[in-house]
N, C-alpha and C positions, 0 to 999 in steps of 0.2 A: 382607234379605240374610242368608246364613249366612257367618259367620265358619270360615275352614278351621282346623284344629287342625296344623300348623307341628310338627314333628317338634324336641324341645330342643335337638338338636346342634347344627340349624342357626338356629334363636331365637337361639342361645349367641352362632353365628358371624355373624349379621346382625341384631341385636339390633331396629333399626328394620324390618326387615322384619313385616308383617302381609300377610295374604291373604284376600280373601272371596269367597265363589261369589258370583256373581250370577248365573249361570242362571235361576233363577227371576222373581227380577225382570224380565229383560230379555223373557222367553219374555211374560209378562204382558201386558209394551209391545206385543210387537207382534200376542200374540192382542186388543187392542183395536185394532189401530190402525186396522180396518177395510183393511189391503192384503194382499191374498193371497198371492204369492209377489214375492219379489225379493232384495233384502242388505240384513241387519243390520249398519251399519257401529255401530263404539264405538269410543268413543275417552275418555284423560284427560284430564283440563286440568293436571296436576303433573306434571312434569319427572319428578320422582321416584316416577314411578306408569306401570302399561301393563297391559293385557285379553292373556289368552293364553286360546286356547280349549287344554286340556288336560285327561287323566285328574288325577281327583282321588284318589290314593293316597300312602302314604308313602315309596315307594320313586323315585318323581321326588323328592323333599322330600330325598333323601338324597343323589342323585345330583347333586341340582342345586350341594348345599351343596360336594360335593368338586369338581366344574368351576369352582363361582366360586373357592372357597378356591387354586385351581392357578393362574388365569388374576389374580385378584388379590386378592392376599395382604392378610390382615386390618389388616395392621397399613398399612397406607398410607392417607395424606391423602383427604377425600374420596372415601375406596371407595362409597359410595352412588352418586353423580354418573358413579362409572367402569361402577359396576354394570349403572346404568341404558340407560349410551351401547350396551354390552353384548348387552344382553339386546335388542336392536331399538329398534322404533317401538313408539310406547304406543297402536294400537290394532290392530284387528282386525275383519275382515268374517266373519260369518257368512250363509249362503244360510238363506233360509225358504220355502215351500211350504204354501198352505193354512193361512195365519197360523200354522203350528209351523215351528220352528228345526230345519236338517238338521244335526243334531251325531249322530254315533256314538254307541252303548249306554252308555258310559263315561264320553263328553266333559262338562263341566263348563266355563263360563264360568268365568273368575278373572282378580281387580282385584288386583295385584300392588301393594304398596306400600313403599317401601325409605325412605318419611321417616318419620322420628319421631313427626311430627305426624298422622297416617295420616287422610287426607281421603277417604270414601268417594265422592270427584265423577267422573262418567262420564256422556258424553251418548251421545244413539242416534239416531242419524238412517235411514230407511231410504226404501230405495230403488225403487222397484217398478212 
């Protein structure tokens, strides 16, 4: 897995937040898995974790930090738990084709994680 480098402001602002690409890993899974096309589903097993398929750039990482900071504010109880409810469902389907993954020039897998304790766990089931 590559660990994404998190822009300070918002480190600052969601201290437990961590990020990691896993594109690579997952692309891996399914050029083994022997099925040629169908869906990549992923999913976390943490509460306080979820897969977005997204560009990996700093200027989401900036943007992102001024919407949560709007919608809710640092200083309240259990902002992780609100964050999480927020930000969706903690997984995501991706289509694949010829054992590669149809992600756009940009797209990047990323394992979002807002606990402390930041648990790389993600399974993959696929479909096809």
């Amino acid at each position: 897995m590559t660990t994404v480098e998190v822009p300070y402001s918002i480190a600052a602002a969601l201290p437990s937040l961590s990020v990691m690409d896993i594109t690579n890993d997952v692309s891996r899974e399914v050029a083994e898995a022997g099925v040629t096309s169908g869906i990549a589903y992923l999913h976390t097993e943490s509460a306080l974790s979820l897969v977005r398929v997204q560009e990996r750039e700093t200027g989401f990482f900036e943007d992102l930090e001024s919407l949560l900071e709007r919608v809710v504010p640092a200083k309240l109880r259990s902002r992780e738990r609100l964050l999480a409810f927020l930000l969706g469902p903690r997984s995501e389907q991706v289509p694949f084709a010829d054992g590669v993954l149809c992600l756009g020039q940009w797209q990047r897998i990323l394992l979002f994680s807002l606990d402390a304790q930041h648990r790389p766990d993600w399974t993959l089931t696929l479909l096809g």
